[in-house]
MARLOGU-226968 format. One record per residue (C-alpha): x, y, z; residue in three letters; chain. Coordinates in steps of 0.25 Angstrom, whole numbers, always signed. Layout:
# MARLOGU-226968
  east north    up residu chaine
     X     Y     Z    ala      A
...
# end
This chain:
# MARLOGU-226968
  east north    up residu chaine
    +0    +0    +0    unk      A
    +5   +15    -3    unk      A
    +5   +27    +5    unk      A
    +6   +30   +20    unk      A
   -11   +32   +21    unk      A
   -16   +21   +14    unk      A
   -33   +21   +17    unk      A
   -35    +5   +20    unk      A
   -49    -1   +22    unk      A
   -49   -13   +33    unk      A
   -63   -20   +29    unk      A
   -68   -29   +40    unk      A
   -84   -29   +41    unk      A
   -87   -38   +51    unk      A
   -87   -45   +60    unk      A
   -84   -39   +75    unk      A
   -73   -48   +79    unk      A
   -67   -49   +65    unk      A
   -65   -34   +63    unk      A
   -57   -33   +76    unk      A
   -49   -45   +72    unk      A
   -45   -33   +59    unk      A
   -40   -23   +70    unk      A
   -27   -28   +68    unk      A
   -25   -27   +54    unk      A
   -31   -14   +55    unk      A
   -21   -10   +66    unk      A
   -10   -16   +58    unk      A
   -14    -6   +46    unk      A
   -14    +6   +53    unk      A
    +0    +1   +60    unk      A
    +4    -1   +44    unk      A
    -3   +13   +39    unk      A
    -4   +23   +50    unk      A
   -10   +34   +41    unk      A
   -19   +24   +34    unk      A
   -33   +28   +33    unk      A
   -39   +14   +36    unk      A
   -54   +12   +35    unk      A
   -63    -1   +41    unk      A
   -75    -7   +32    unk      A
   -84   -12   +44    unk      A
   -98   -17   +50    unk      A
  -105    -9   +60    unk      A
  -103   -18   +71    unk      A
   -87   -20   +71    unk      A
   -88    -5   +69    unk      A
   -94    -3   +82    unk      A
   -83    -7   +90    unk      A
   -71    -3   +79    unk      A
   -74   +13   +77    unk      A
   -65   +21   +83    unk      A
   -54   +13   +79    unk      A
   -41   +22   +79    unk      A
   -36   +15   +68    unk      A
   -47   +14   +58    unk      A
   -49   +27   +50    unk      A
   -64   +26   +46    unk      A
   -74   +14   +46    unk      A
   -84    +9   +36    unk      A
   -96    +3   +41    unk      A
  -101    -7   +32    unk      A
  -116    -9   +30    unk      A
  -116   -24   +33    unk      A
  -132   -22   +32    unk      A
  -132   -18   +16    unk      A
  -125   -33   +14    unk      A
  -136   -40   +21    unk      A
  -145   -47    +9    unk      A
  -159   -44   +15    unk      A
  -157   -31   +21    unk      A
  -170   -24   +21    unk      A
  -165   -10   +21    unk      A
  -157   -13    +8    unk      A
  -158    +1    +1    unk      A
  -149    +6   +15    unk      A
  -141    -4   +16    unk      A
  -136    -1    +1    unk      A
  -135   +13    +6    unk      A
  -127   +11   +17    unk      A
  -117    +2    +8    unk      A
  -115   +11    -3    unk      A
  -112   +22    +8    unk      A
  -103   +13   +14    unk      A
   -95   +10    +0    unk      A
   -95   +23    -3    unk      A
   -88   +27   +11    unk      A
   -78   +15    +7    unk      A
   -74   +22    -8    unk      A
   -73   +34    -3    unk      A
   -61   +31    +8    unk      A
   -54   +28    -5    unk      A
   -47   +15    +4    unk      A
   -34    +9    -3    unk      A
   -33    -3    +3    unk      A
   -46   -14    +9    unk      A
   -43   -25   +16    unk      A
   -53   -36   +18    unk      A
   -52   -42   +31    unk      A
   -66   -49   +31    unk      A
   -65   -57   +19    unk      A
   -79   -56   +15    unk      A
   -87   -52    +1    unk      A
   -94   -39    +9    unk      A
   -78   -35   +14    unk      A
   -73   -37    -1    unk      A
   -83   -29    -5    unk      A
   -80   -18    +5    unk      A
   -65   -18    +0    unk      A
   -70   -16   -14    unk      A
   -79    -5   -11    unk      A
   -67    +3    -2    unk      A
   -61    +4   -18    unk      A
   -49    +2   -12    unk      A
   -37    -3   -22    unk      A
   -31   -14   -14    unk      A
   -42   -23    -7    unk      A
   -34   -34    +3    unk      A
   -43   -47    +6    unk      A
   -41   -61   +10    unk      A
   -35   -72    +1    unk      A
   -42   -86    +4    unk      A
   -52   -91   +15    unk      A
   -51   -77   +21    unk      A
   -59   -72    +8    unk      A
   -73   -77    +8    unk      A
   -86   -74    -1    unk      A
   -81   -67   -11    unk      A
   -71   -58    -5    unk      A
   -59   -60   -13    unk      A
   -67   -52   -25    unk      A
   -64   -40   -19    unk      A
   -49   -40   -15    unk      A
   -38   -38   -23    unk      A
   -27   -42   -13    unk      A
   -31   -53    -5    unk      A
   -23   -60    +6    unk      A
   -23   -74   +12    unk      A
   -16   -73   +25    unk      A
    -5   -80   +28    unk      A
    -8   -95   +36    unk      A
    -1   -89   +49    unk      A
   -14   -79   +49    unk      A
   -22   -87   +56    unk      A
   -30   -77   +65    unk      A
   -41   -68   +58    unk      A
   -32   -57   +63    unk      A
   -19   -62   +56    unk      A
   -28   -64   +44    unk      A
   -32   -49   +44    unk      A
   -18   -44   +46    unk      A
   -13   -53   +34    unk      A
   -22   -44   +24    unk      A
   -12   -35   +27    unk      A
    +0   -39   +21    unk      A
    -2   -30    +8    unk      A
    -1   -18   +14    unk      A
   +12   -21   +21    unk      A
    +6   -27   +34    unk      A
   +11   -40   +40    unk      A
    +4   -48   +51    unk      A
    +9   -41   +64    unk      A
   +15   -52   +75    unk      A
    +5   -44   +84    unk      A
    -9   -38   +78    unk      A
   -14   -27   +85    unk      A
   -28   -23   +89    unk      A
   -33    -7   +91    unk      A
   -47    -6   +95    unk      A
   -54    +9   +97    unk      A
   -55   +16  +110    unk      A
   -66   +11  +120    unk      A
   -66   +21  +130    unk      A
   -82   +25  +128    unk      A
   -87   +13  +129    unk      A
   -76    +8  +141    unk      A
   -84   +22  +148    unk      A
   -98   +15  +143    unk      A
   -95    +2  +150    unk      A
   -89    +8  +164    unk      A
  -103   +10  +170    unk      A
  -105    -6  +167    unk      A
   -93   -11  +174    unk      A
   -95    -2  +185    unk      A
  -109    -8  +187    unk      A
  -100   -21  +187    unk      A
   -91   -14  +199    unk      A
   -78   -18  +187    unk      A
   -75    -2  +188    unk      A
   -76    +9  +197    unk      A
   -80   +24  +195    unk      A
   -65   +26  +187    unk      A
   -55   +18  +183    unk      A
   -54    +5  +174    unk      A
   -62    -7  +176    unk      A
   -60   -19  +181    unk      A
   -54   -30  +174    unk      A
   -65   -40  +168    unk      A
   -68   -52  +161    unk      A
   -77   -51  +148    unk      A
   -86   -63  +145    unk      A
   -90   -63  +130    unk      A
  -100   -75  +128    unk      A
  -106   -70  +115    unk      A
  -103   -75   +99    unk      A
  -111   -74   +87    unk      A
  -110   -88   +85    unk      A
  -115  -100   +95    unk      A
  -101  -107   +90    unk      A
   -95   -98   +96    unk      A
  -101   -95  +111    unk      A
   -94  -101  +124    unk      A
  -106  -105  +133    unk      A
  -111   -94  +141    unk      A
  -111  -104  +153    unk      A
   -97  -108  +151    unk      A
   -93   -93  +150    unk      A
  -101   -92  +163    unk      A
   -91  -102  +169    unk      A
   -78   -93  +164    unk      A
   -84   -82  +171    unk      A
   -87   -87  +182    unk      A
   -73   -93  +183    unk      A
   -69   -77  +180    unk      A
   -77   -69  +191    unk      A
   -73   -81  +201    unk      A
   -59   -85  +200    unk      A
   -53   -74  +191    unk      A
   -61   -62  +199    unk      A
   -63   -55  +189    unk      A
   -76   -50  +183    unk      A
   -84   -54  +168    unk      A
   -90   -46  +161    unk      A
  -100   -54  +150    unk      A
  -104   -46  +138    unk      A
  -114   -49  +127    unk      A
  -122   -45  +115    unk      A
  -135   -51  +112    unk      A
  -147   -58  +120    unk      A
  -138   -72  +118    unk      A
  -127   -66  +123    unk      A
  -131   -57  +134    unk      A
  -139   -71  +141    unk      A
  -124   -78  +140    unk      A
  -119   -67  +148    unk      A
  -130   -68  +158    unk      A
  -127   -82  +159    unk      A
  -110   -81  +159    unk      A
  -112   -69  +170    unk      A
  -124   -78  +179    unk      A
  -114   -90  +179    unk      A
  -102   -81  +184    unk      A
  -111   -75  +195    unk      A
  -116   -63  +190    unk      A
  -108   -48  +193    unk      A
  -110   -52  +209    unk      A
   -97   -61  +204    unk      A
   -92   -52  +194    unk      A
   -99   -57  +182    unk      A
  -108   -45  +171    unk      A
  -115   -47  +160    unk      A
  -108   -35  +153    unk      A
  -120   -23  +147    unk      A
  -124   -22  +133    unk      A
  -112   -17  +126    unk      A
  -109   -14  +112    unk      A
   -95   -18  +106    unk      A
   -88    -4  +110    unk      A
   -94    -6  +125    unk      A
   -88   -22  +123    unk      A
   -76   -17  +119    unk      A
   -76    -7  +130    unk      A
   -78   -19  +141    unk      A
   -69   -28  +133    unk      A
   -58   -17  +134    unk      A
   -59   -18  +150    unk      A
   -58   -32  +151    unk      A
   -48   -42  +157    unk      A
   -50   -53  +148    unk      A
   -62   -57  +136    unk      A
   -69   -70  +136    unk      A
   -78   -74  +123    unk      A
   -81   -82  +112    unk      A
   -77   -79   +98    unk      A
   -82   -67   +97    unk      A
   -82   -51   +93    unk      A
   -79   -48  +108    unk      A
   -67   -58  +108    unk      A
   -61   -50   +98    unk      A
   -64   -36  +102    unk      A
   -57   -41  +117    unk      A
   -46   -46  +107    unk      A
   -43   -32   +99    unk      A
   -43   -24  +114    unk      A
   -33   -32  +120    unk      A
   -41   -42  +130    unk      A
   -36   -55  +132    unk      A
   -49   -64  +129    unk      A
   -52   -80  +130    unk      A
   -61   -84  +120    unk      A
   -71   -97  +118    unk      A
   -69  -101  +103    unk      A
   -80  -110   +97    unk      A
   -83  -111   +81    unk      A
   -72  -102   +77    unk      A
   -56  -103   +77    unk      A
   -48   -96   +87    unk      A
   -34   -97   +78    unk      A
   -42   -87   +68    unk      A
   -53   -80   +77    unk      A
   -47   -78   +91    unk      A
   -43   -70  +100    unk      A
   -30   -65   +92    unk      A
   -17   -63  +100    unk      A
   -12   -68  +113    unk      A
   -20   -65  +127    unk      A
   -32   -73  +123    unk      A
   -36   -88  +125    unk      A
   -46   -96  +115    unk      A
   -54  -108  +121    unk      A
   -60  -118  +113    unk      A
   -68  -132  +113    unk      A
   -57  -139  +105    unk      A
   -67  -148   +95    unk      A
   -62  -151   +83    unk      A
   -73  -144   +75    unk      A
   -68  -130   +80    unk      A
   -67  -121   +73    unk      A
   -80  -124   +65    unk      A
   -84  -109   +62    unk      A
   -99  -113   +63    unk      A
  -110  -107   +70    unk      A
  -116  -119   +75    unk      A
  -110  -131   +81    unk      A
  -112  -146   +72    unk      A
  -107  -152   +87    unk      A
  -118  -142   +94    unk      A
  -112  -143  +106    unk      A
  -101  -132  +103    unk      A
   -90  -138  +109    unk      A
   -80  -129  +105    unk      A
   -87  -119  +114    unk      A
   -93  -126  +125    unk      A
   -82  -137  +127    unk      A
   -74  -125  +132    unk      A
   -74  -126  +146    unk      A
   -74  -114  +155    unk      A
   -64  -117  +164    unk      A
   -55  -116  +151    unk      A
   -60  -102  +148    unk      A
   -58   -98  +162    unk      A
   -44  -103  +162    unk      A
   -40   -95  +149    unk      A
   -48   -81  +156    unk      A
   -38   -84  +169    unk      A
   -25   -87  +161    unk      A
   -27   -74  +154    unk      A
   -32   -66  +166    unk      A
   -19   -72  +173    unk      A
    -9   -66  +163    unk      A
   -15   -52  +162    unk      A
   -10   -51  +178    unk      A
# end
């Protein structure tokens, strides 16, 4: 690429927990380009926790409704994308890259205009993706973690996969100020000052393959408030999930032993929780990688999906797993039923994990 101030468009859609796992490829560009203008091609939802980011220039909301076959508000939804192409041409971008991999993030990059189009090369590249790039990349075999494979779409700008990838998040300070009167209800902090140190529970997933029992989780935090002596916090969104949380903090003994059902939060107000916490425990989930990209250690309860290329990335974090031989299947339901990926996983495991971590952060 030439020129000090190139204008790059990173294009990552969806979902929540795979835009974060693009953070460090985003970071790794404005390490590269310090004057870059560098734009993001993203969903409302993602957007909600990224804006603000100090290294992203401008952000483009795609109108994932105007994709929808069956939309009864067509007429806007074919508004709302030709505003949104129009945003796109006119930011005049050199260089998109593709890091979704999809037919609708192809299009994106084609509709930026912009000269060099990078994409995936091989099982990366899905539906008809590989129309639209005319510089695709397969990573190399060592790029085994979705992170590494985003950080490999670099290499035509100059970039080589760092030792270390880095994640920057935006500043939370609003919504750490929105959750103090929550955990002072909980007595976890006082009229000033920092709160205490916590443990946050995390039992929800989009997919049943993917969720720990909420009364297996109960049995880890019981096992935290009692012999750890320190609080849990249990967050939620959803009916669903909001009864799981009810039934993990019931089982630990409710706030008279240290045990909350966290208020509804939105993912700022998460993250602002999540920024305060001693440690993370979840499923595979968005949460588990928001805790990931702000620097808190997690263990994490992996079901259908593969922790070598979905996991908590870096070192500080454990990964449990049920050990069958059909894991990862990367299916929604279970053929066995009796999801034992998940549910062989016993919570005495998961509780030794949280206290081998606990242990090395004294």
């Amino acid at each position: 690429m030439s020129g000090a101030s190139p204008r790059i468009l990173i294009v990552r859609l969806s979902a929540f927990g795979d835009c974060l796992h693009t953070i460090p490829a985003l970071v790794a560009l404005r390490r590269k380009f310090p004057s870059a203008h560098i734009g993001w091609a993203i969903e409302k939802l993602p957007y909600s926790v990224m804006h603000g980011h100090p290294m992203v220039d401008a952000f483009h909301i795609f109108p994932r409704h105007a994709m929808k076959l069956g939309n009864s508000k067509l007429f806007d939804g074919m508004k709302d994308l030709s505003a949104f192409r129009k945003d796109l041409a006119a930011q005049c971008y050199d260089t998109a890259i593709d890091f979704q991999g999809l037919t609708k993030s192809g299009l994106v990059t084609w509709w930026s205009r912009a000269k060099q189009r990078i994409g995936f090369k091989g099982e990366d590249s899905r539906e008809f993706n590989l129309v639209f790039a005319n510089k695709r990349i397969k990573p190399p075999d060592e790029a085994v973690h979705v992170v590494e494979k985003n950080l490999a779409l670099l290499k035509p700008l100059g970039i080589e996969l760092p030792e270390k990838p880095e994640w920057v998040m935006p500043n939370y300070a609003p919504e750490i100020e929105l959750m103090r009167p929550f955990l002072k209800e909980c007595r976890l902090v006082g009229a000033s000052g920092p709160p205490s140190k916590y443990v946050i529970i995390n039992p929800g997933a989009t997919w049943f393959t993917k969720r720990y029992p909420p009364e297996l989780f109960g049995e880890v935090a019981k096992g935290l408030v009692e012999q750890c002596k320190l609080p849990v916090i249990v967050t939620w969104a959803g009916d669903d999930e909001h009864n799981a949380a009810k039934t993990i903090v019931s089982i630990a003994g409710g706030p008279e032993k240290g045990a909350f059902v966290a208020p509804k939060t939105n993912l700022r107000e998460l993250a602002a929780l999540t920024t305060q916490a001693a440690l993370f425990v979840s499923n595979d989930t968005g949460p588990l990688h928001l805790a990931v990209a702000l620097k808190i250690r997690t263990v994490a309860i992996f079901g259908a999906t593969d922790p070598l290329r979905n996991g908590a990335f870096g070192s500080g974090h454990r990964v449990q797993t049920g050990g069958v031989d059909c894991h990862p299947c990367w299916k929604t339901t279970c053929e066995r039923i009796d999801r034992a990926c998940l549910t062989w996983v016993k919570s005495e495991t998961v509780l030794t994990s949280c206290i081998h971590l606990l242990d090395r952060m004294e």
